[in-house]
N, C-alpha and C positions, 0 to 999 in steps of 0.2 A: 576557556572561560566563556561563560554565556554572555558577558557583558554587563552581567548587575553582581554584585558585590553579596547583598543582604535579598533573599527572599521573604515576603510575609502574607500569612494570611491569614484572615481575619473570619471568624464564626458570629456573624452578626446576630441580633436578637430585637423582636420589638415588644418583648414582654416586660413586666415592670423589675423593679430592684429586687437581683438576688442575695440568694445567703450571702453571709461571711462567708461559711465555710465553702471551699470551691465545689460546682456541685454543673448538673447537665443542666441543658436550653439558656444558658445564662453566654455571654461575651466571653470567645477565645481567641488569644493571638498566638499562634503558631510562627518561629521566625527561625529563617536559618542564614548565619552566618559565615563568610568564608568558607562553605562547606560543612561549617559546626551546627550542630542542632543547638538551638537555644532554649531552656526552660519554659513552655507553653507560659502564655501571661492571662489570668483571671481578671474579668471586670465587671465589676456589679449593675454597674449603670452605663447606657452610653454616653452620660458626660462623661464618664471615669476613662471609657475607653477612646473617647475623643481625644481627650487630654495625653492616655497615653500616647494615641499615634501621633499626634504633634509632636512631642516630645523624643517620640522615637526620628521622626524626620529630621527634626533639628540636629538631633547627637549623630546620627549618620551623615547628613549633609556635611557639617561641621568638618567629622574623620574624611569627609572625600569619599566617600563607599557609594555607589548606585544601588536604587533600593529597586525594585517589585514589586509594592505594595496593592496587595488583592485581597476582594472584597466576595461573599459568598451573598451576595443579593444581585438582581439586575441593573445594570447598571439606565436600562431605558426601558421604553414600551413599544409593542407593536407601533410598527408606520401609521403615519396618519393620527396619532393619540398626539403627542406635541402641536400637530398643526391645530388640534382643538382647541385647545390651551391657552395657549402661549402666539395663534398666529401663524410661525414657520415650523418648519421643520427643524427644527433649532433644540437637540438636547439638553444640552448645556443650560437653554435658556431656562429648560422644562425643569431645571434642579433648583436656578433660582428662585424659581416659582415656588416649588415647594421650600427653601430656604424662608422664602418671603409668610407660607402662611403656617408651616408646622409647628407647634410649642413642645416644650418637654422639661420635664424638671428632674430633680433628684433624684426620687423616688419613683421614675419611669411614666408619670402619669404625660398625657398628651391627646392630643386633639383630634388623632388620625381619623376616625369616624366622620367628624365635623368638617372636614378636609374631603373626605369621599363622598360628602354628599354635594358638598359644591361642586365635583369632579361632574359627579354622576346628573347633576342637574345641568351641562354641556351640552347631554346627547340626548338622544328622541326614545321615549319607551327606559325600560329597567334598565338598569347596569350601567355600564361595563363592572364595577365593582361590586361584589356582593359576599356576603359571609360578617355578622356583627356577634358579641359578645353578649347582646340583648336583645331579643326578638321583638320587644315591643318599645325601641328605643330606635332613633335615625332612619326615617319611614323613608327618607329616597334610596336606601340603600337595602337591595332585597336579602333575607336570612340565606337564602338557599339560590344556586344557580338557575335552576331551572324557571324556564319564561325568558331568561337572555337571550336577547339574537346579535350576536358578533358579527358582524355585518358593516359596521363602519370603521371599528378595527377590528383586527382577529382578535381571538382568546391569547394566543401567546405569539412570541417573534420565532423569527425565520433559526436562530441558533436553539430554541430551547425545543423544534420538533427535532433537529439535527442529534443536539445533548441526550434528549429522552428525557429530557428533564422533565419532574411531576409533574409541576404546579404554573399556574397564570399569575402575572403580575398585580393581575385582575382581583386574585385572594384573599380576600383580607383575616378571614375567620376560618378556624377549623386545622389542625395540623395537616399539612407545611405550608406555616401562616407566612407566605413570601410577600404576599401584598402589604400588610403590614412590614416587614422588612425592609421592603424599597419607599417609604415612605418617609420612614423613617433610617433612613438612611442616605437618602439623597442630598437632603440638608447639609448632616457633615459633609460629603464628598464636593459640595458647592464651597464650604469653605475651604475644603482642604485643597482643590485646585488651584484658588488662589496665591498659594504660598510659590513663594519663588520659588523656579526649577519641577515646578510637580508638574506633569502632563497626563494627561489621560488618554487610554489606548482603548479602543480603534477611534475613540473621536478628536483628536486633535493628532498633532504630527507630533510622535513619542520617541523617536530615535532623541533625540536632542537632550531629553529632559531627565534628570538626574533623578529624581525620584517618580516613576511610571503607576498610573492609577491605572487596575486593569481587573475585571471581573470573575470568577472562577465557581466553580460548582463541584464541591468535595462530594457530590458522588460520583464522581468519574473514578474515582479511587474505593469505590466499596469494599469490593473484594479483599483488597489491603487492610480495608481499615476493621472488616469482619475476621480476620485473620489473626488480625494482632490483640482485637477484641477478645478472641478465643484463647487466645496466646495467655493474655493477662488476667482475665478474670474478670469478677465483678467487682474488685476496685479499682479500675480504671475507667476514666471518665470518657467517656466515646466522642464529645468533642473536642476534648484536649487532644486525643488520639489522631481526630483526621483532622486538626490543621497542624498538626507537628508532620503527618507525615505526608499532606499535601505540598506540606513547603519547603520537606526535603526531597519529592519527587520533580518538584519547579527547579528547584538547584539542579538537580544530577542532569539535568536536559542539556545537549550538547548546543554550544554557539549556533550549526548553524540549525539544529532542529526548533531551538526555542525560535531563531528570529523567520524560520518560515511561516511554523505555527502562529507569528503575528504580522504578520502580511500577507500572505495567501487568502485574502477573508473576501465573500459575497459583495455586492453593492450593500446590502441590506444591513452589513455592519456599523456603516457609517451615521445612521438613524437608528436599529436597534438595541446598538453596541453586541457586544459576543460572549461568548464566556470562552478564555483562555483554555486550551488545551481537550477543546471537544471533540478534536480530532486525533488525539493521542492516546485514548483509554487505557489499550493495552499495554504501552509504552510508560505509563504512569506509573499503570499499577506495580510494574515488576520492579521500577526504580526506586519505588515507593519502602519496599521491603528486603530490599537487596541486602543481605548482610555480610557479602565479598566487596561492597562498596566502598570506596577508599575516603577516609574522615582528610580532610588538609592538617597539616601541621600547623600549630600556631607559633605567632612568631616569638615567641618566648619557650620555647621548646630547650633549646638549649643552655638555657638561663641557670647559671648556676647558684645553690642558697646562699643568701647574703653572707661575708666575713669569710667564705672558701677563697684564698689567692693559691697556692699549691694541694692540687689536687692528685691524690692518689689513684692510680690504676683500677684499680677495681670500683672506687666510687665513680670517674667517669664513664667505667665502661657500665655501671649499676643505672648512672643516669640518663644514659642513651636508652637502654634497653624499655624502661620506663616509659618515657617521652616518645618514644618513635613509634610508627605504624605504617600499614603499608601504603601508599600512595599512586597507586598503578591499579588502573579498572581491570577489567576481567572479558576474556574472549571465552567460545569454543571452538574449543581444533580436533580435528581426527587424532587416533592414537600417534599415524605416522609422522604428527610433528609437535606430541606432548615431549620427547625426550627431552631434558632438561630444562623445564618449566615446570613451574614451582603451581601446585593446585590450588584452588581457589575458593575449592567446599570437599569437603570427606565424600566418598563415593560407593555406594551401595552396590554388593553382587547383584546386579537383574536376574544372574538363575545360579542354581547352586554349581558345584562344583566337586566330584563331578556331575553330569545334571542326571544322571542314571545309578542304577547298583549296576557294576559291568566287573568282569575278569580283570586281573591283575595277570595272568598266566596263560599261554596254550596250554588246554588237555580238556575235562570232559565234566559236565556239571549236573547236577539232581539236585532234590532238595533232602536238607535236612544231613548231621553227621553220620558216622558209620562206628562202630564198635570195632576193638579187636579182631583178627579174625578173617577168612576170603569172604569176600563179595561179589557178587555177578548182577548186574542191570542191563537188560534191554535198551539197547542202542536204538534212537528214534532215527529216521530215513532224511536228518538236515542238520543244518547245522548253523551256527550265531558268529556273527564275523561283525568287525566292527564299524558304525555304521547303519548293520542292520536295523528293524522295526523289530521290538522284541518279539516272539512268538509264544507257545503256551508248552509245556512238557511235561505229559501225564504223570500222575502220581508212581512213584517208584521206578520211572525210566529216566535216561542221561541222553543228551546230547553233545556233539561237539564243539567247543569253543573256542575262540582266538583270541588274544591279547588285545581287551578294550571293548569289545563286545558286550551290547546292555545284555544283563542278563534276562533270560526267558522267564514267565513266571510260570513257576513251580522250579525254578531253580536260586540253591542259596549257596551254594555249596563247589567249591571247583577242584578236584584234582589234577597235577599235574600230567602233563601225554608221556614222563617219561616213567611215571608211576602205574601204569595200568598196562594189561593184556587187552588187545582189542581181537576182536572176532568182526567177520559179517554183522550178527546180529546183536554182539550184548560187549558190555567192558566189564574186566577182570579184575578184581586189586586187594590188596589185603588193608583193612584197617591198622589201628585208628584214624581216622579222619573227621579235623574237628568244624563242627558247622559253621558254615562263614568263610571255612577256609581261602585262601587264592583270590581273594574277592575283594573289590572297594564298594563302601556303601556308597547313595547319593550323599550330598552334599558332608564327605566326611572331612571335607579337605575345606572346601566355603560355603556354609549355608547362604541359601539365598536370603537378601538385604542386610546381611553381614557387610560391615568397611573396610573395601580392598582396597584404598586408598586415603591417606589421611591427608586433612586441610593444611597446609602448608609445606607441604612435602615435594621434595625435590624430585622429578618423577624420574625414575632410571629404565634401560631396558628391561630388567627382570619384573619391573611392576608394570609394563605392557604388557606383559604376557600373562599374569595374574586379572588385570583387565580385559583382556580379549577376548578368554579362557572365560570368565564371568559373563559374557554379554556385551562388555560397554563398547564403545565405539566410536565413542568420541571423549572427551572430559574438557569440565571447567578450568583454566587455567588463568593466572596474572597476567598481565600483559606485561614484557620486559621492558623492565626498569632503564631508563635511557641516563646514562654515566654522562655526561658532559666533563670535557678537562680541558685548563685552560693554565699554564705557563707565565707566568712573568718575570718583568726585569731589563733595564737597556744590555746589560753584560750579555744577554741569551741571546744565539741566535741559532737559526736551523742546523741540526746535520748536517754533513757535507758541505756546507757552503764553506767560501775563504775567510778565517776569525784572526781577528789581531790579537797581539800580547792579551787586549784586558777582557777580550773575552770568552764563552764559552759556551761548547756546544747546548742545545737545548734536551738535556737525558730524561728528566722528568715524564714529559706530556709523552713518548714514544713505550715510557716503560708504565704509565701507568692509564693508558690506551691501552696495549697490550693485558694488563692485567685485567681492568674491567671488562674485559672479555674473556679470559679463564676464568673469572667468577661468573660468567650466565648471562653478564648484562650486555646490554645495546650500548656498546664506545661510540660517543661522538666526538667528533675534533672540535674546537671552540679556537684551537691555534694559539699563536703567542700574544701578547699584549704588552708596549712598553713600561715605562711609572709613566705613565699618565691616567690622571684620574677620571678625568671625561672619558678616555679610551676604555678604560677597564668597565666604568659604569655601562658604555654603549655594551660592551662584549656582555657584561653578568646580564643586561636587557634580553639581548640576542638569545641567551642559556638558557633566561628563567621561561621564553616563548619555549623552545625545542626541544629541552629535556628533563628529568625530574630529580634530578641530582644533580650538583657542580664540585669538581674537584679542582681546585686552583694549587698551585707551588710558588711558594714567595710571595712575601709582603704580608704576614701572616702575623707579627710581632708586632712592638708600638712604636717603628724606627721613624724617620724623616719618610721615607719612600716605602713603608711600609701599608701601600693603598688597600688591600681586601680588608683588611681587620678597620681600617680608618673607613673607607665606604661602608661596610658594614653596622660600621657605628653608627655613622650618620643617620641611616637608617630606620634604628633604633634595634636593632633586630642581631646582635652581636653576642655572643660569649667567648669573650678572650680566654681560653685556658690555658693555664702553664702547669702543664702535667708534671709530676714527679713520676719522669722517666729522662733515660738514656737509650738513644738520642731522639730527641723529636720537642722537647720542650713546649715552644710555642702550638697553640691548635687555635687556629680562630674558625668557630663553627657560627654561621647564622642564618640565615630569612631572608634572599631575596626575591622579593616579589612571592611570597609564598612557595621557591625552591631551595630546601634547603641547601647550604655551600659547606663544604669540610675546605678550610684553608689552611692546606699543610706547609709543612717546612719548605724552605728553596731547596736545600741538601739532598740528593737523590737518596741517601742512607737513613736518613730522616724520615725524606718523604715515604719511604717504601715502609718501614717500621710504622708509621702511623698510621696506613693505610692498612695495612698488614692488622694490626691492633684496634683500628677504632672506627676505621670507615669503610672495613669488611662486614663486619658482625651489625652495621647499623644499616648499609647500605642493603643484605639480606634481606632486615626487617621493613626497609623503604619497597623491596620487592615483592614483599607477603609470604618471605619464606620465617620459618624460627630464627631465634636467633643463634647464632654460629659459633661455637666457642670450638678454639682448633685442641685437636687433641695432641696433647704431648706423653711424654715417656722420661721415666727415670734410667738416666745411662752412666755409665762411670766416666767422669772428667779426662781427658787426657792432657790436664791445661794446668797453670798456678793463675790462681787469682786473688786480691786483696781488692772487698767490697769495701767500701764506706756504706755509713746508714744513709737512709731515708729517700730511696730512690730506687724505682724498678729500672733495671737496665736488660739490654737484649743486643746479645753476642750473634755476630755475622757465625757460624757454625756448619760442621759434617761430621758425618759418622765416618770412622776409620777405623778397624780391627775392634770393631764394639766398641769404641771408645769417644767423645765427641772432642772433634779439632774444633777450635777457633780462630778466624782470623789472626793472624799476627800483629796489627796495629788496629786498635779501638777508635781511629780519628773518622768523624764525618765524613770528610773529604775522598776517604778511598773505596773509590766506586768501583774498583776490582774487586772489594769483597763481595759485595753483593752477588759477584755473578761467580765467585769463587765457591761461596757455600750453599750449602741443599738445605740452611736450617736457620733459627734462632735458635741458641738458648737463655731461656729466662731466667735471671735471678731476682728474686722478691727481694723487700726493700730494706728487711735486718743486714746490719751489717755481717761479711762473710769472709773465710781466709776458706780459699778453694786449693786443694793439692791433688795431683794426679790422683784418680782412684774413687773418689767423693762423688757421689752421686749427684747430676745434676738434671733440670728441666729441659730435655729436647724437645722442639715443636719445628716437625722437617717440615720444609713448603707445602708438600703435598696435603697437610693438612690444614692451609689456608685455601686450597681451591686450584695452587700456581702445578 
């Protein structure tokens, strides 16, 4: 986390009231939440958008979320322009000055001219402001720059030659009217510091303050924003465009890369203020349009439609599938450590495959086929091996070729060596011989910028090689998914240690460590936890800092000592589910701290079935892989079974003489089946009389990942 909750950013305007209809140069608020982008906010007037940013402080303040609220005008002026003013060097002062004399109504109209001439009447000679809407109108303020001499302050501050930024503060007329902008814009920003918890950054001490005033310049992000411009057409409004994705470039900025970019700053920032992230361009831009970038889960994700109390199999597994996405950013790695990492964009052949027309065969090649019939060619004095730079081979002669050797041009055509008489000078052979023969073209296998690899695909050895062979040499992948597991209950305690009558070893957290590592992901231990609630909250804290998933066992139900599904709740962020399955019943899935938790059964036969069924195929999609459906097989029963309806159940099972064995006792409790059989088999939720012979659902581990 960066430390702020809610990013915003704001497309200031000091032109008058626009359309209804939403439309360019008019008030944009760009805002992204908890990693969600939030619908760009239209405002016609800057009271309208005054109002709404109050309103948006309040509702966040309120939730406890830290905001970033940034502004695309300067936040100051060149050095030395406040002390004319205002006395000191005193920012802050120089806003309520302008608080004190700017007006403005509804319909945009305002004073700002009237205002820059009192400015401009400060200093000796024209300026510092100049550019008006009337040439023969506000005579201390010149139409056109030139004849200014900056000299008491400069034209612009110390951050806007750094930024490349256009324009002078100094502006007031002529597009990019920034002078007007900060004029009208200061005012607000003087009341809105006032509100409790707002600070403003770099001039006041902003670590502290819950909602951070801070200034920004959406062309650091051009490139992005021309991009997506191109992307979308001409109905898209281009400054809706760059403060949505200004402010989903400010979010995706790592804790400590945001908090350097705002303390690393000149002396000069403390008097000119700065524009946020003028030191990041490139960093912006890429994050700006990232589309391997991981959305957060919200915390109702797992929230089941109102009036569901028993839920079917397939609808839970429907609503995970739905609701989930991946939540792990994205690296590059060499090929030698993509094996089993999941991609994170589709990958283009850089050159075809193969990248020549070359032999498929040793023996001897010319152009063009041969008829029925003998044949005799003059044997040229060399030969094509593979490797070589091709060479040239005169009309109607042959030379000798090797297995993978580009071919020569003037040759299309390859016979095999054990098909021909050779001489010194010439090769012998009888036709037909059809043209093309023995031969691969270029690219008949991968045209170049064909997709040798697809986005979310699990990479294996055989698509290294496919990669290799193509060019690539590196590729985009997920970053793995980090499993966190965590055990509870006073009854548990470790392996090996000495257990009394009532209690028992801890088989869970050992068996489903192990397993989240036969699925691909990064096992963490989280350890055990007693029933205590304070304890288990500190543990799910410790989880939601270190990893991106939580799998807990026990306390999952609505018992007395049943704490994950009760914390959970608290919360607010809980869906208790009670599946209609055998066995696993209970699932309480939810939202801490923005990590999702699967809270499975205490039962190790349980736990593993649930895990096996619901927090494999979700825990994938949490990785950026598809999502997982295991494959099963129709086998003939070797077993009797009497189903009752409405309920999927899943038999501990193995294959023996073609036939699937099952466990001999269906009870939770015997955790020798688990390690007895290599399978489930599934029965859907009609009632069933099963007899030797009956076709049933196998689904053997190996096609969960185990």
């Amino acid at each position: 986390m960066t430390g702020f909750d809610t990013f915003v950013v704001v497309d200031w305007s000091a032109g008058r009231r626009a359309p209804k209809r939403p439309s360019k140069d008019a008030i944009w608020i760009g805002m992204t939440r908890n990693g969600a982008e939030q619908e760009p906010l239209y405002c016609r007037t800057r009271l309208d958008a005054e109002q709404a940013i109050t309103d948006l402080i309040e509702d966040e303040i309120a939730q406890g979320r830290r905001v970033l609220l940034t502004f695309d005008f300067p936040f100051g002026y060149p050095a030395g322009f406040a002390r004319r003013v205002v006395g000191a060097d005193d920012t802050l002062a120089l806003w309520d000055w302008f608080e004190r004399h700017i007006t403005d109504d509804a319909a945009g109209n305002n004073n700002r001219y009237d205002v820059a001439e009192i400015l401009n009447g400060l200093f000796d000679g024209p300026g510092p402001f100049w550019g008006k809407s009337h040439n023969d109108r506000w005579p201390a303020i010149p139409y056109r720059k030139h004849g200014i001499r900056f000299d008491t302050v400069a034209e612009k501050r110390v951050t806007d030659e750094v930024s490349k930024a256009a324009s002078s503060c100094f502006q007031l007329a002529f597009p990019p009217t920034v002078g007007g902008q900060v004029m009208m814009g200061l005012p607000m920003l003087a009341r809105l510091r006032r509100k409790q918890g707002v600070r403003v950054w770099p001039l006041q001490a902003w670590d502290a303050g819950q909602v951070v005033l801070a200034e920004v310049w959406p062309g650091v992000i051009e490139p992005a924003v021309k991009s997506v411009m191109a992307e979308k057409g001409s109905h898209a409004i281009r400054d809706a465009e760059q403060v949505r994705l200004l402010a989903t470039a400010l979010s995706r900025l790592s804790a400590e890369t945001l908090h350097a970019e705002m303390t690393n700053l000149p002396s000069e920032a403390r008097e000119e203020a700065w524009i946020l992230g003028a030191g990041l361009r490139d960093t912006l831009v890429a994050l700006a349009t990232d589309p391997a970038w991981p959305a957060p889960l919200q915390n109702d994700c797992f929230a089941l439609p109102p009036g569901v109390h028993w839920t079917p199999v397939d609808v839970a597994l429907a609503h995970l599938h739905a609701r989930l996405a991946p939540v792990v950013g994205t690296q590059i790695v060499p090929l030698d450590a993509a094996v089993g990492r999941i991609a994170a964009a589709s990958v283009p052949a850089k050159r075809p495959n193969p990248p020549l027309a070359n032999t498929a065969v040793d023996g001897y090649g010319f152009a063009g086929g041969r008829d029925g019939g003998a044949h005799e060619l003059p044997l040229i004095a060399a030969r094509a091996a593979a490797g070589d730079e091709p060479g040239v081979v005169p009309r109607g002669h042959a030379i000798r070729v090797l297995t993978g050797a580009a071919l020569p041009q003037g040759v299309d055509t390859v016979i095999l060596q054990e098909d021909v008489t050779v001489t010194p000078q010439t090769v012998r052979f009888t036709g037909p011989v059809k043209r093309g023969a023995n031969t691969r073209q270029a690219g008949e296998d991968v045209k170049a910028g064909a997709p040798v690899l697809s986005h979310r695909r699990r990479i294996t050895a055989p698509d290294l090689a496919l990669l290799a062979a193509t060019g690539c040499g590196d590729v985009s992948v997920y970053a793995p998914l980090k499993v966190g597991v965590i055990s509870t209950g006073d009854e548990v305690i470790p392996a090996g240690s000495d257990a009394a009558d009532a209690q028992i070893y801890d088989a869970n957290r050992p068996m489903l460590l192990a397993l989240a590592g036969q699925l691909g992901h990064r096992a963490v231990d989280l350890g055990h936890v007693p029933d205590d609630r304070a304890a288990l909250q500190t543990r799910l804290d410790r989880g939601a800092a270190e990893v991106d998933v939580i799998l807990t066992s026990g306390g999952a139900s609505a018992g007395d000592e049943d704490h994950v599904s009760a914390l959970l709740q608290e919360t607010g962020a809980l869906g208790l589910w009670r599946i209609a399955i055998k066995p696993g019943r209970p699932l309480a899935l939810g939202m801490w701290q923005g990590t999702p938790v699967f809270g499975l059964p205490g039962n190790p036969v349980a736990a593993l079935v649930c895990t096996l069924i619901f927090a494999r195929p979700a825990m994938a999609v949490l990785a950026g892989a598809d999502w997982a459906a295991p494959q099963g097989f129709a086998v003939p029963a070797a077993f009797c079974k009497s189903k009752k309806a409405g309920r999927r159940e899943y038999l501990r099972a193995r294959i023996r003489d073609g036939r699937a064995e099952v466990f001999t006792s269906e009870g939770s409790g015997r955790i020798s089946g688990l390690s007895w059989a290599e399978g489930l088999v599934e029965l859907s939720e009609p009632a069933a009389k099963i007899a030797p012979g009956d076709l049933v659902h196998y689904i053997p581990y190996r096609s969960f990942g185990m």
